[in-house]
N, C-alpha and C positions, 0 to 999 in steps of 0.2 A: 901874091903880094897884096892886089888890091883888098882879097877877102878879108885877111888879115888888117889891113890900114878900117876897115867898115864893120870888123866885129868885137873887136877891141872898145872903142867907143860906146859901142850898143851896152856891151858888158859893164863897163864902167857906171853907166847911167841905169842900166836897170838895178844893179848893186844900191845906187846912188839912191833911187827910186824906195826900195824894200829896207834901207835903211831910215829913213823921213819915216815909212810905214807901220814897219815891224820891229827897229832894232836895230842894232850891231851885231847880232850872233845871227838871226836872221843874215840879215847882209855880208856877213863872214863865210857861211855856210856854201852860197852860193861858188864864192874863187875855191872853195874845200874839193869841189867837183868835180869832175874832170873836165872844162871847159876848154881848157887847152889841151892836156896829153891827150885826150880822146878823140879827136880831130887828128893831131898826129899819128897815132894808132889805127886810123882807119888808113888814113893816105899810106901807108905802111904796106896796109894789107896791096894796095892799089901796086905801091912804086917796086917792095921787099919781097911780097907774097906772105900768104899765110904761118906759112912754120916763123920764119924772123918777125911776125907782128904777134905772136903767142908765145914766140922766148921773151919780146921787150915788153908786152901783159903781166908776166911775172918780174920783173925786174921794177916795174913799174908799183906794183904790192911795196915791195919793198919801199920803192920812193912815198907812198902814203905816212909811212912810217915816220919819214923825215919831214914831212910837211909839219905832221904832228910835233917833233922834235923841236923845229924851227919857230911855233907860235909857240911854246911850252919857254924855250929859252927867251923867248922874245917878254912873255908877261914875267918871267921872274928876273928878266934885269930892265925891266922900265923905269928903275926909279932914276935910271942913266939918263941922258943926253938920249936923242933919238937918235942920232949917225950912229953913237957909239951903241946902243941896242941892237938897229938892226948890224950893224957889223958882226954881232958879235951871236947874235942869231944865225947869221948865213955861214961866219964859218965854224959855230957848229953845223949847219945843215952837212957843209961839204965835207965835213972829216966825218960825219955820219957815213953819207952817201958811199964814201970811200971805202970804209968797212964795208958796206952794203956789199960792193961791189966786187967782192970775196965768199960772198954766202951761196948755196947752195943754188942755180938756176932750178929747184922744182918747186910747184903749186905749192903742196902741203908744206914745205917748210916754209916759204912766202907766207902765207897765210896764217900759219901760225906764230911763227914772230910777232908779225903786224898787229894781228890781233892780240896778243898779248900783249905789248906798248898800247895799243892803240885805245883799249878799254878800258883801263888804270887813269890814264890821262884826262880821257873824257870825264869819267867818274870825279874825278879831283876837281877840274876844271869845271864842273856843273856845282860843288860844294861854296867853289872861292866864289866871293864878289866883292870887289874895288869900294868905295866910297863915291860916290856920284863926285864927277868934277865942278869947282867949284864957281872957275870962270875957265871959258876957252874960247878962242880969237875967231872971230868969223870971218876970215878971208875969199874974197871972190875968185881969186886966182887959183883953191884948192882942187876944184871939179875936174878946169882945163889940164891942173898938173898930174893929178890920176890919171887921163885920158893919154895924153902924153907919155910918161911912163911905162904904162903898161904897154903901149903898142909897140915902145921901142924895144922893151926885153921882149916881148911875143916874138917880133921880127927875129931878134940877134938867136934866140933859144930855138927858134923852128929851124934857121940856116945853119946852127949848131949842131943838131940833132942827124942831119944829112952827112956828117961827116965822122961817125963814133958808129960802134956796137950796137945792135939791137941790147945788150945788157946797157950799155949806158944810155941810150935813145929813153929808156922806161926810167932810169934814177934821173938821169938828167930834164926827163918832162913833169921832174915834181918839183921843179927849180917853183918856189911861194911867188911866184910871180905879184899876182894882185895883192895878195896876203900882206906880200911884205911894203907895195907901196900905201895899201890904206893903213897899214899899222904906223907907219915912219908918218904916214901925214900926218894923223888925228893927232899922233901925240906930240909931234916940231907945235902943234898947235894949240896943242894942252888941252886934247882930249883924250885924254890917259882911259878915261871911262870907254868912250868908242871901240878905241884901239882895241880891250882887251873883250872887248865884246865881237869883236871881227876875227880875230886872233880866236878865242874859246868856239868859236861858229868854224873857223876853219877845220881845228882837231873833230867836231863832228862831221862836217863834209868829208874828211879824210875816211873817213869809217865808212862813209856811202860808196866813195872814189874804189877803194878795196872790192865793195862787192862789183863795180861797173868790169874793171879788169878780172877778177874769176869769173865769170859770166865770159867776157870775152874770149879768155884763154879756151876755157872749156867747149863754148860754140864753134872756135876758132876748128878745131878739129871735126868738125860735121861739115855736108858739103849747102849750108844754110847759106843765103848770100850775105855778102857784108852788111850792105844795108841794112837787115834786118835782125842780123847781130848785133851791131851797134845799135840801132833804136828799141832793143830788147832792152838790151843792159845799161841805159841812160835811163830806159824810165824803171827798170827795179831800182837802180842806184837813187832817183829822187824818189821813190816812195819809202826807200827806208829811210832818208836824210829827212821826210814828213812824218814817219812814224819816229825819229828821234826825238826832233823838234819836239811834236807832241808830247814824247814823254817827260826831258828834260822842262818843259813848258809847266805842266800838272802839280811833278814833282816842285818847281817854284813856288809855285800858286799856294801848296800844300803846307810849304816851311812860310810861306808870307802870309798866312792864315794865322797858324802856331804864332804868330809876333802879335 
């Protein structure tokens, strides 16, 4: 609990931080991760053992999918209200997940759904760009309420997780957590720009998050320690989410030249 109540905060603020820096897609990129199910999937391995923390690895593929889904729905209905967005975001995620949660438990089929959503999306979502916002409200109290938020769904989603299916443990650890509170903030606060920039950052995190879990699944059957499983496939997973970035990055640069 306490780890939890101490890295929530850190998260928020380093987000907070690479945004000021880099962006919103930058800073989106980050919650796309697996910041939280991958923590859970290791303790998995610890509390589950390995076969149940490499069934919820796949299951988990699939929740990338919906991650993607959820910022996908969320930039095409912002010109709502923000309650009414994300509301309407989440339960698509969850009649998503629902489906999901019917689909085949093996790698190859995970993998390639996922990927086949998951590429279309990004591709689309590197084309579109919003209109810069033209005023948006600087509130002091926005930081504390991210920080706040997030801890409380981390807390309720980790205690959650304890009590369902390694199939649901993997859909249910792709609940948008951060995603969905920095998207509802920026724009209750009429930064519709931010928003979809956090939002377009997450569906490429979502693409990195995919390859952390095949890596996982796959080591998970060698007698490798967990340890070293998991800080295998956290750093392939950010080096392709830096070779996206890049690319995605180039390609701007290339169409902002052409103007």
């Amino acid at each position: 609990m306490l780890t939890k109540i101490i890295i929530a905060p850190i998260l928020i603020l380093l987000i907070h931080f690479l945004q000021k820096r880099f962006g919103s897609v930058v800073s989106g990129i980050v919650p796309g991760l697996p910041i939280t199910s991958g923590p859970i999937s290791y303790f998995l391995v610890q509390d589950q053992g390995r076969e149940y923390a490499a069934a919820s690895a796949v299951a988990s593929i699939y929740g990338m999918a919906a991650i993607a889904v959820f910022c996908f729905l969320y930039i095409f209905f912002m010109r709502l209200r923000s309650w009414q967005t994300v509301s309407l975001a989440l339960l698509g995620w969850g009649s998503f997940i629902l489906g999901m949660s019917h689909m085949p438990a093996r790698l190859d089929v995970a993998l390639g759904f996922t990927y086949l959503l998951l590429l279309p999306l990004a591709f689309l979502m590197s084309k579109f760009e919003p209109q810069k916002d033209l005023t948006s409200f600087k509130y002091a109290w926005k930081l504390p309420l991210k920080i706040i938020l997030v801890t409380s769904l981390i807390i309720a989603m980790t205690h959650l997780s304890t009590l369902v299916s390694s199939k649901w443990v993997g859909l249910l650890g792709s609940f948008p957590i951060i995603l969905a509170v920095l998207g509802t903030v920026a724009h209750a606060c009429g930064e519709k720009h931010a928003a979809f920039g956090s939002l377009k950052g997450g569906i490429i995190g979502s693409l990195s998050s995919g390859i952390f879990f095949v890596i996982v699944n796959l080591l998970l059957e060698t007698k490798l320690q967990a340890a070293l499983i998991y800080s295998s496939a956290a750093a392939a997973s950010m080096l392709f989410a830096a070779l996206l970035v890049y690319g995605f990055h180039r390609r701007e640069k290339a169409i902002a030249a052409l103007h």
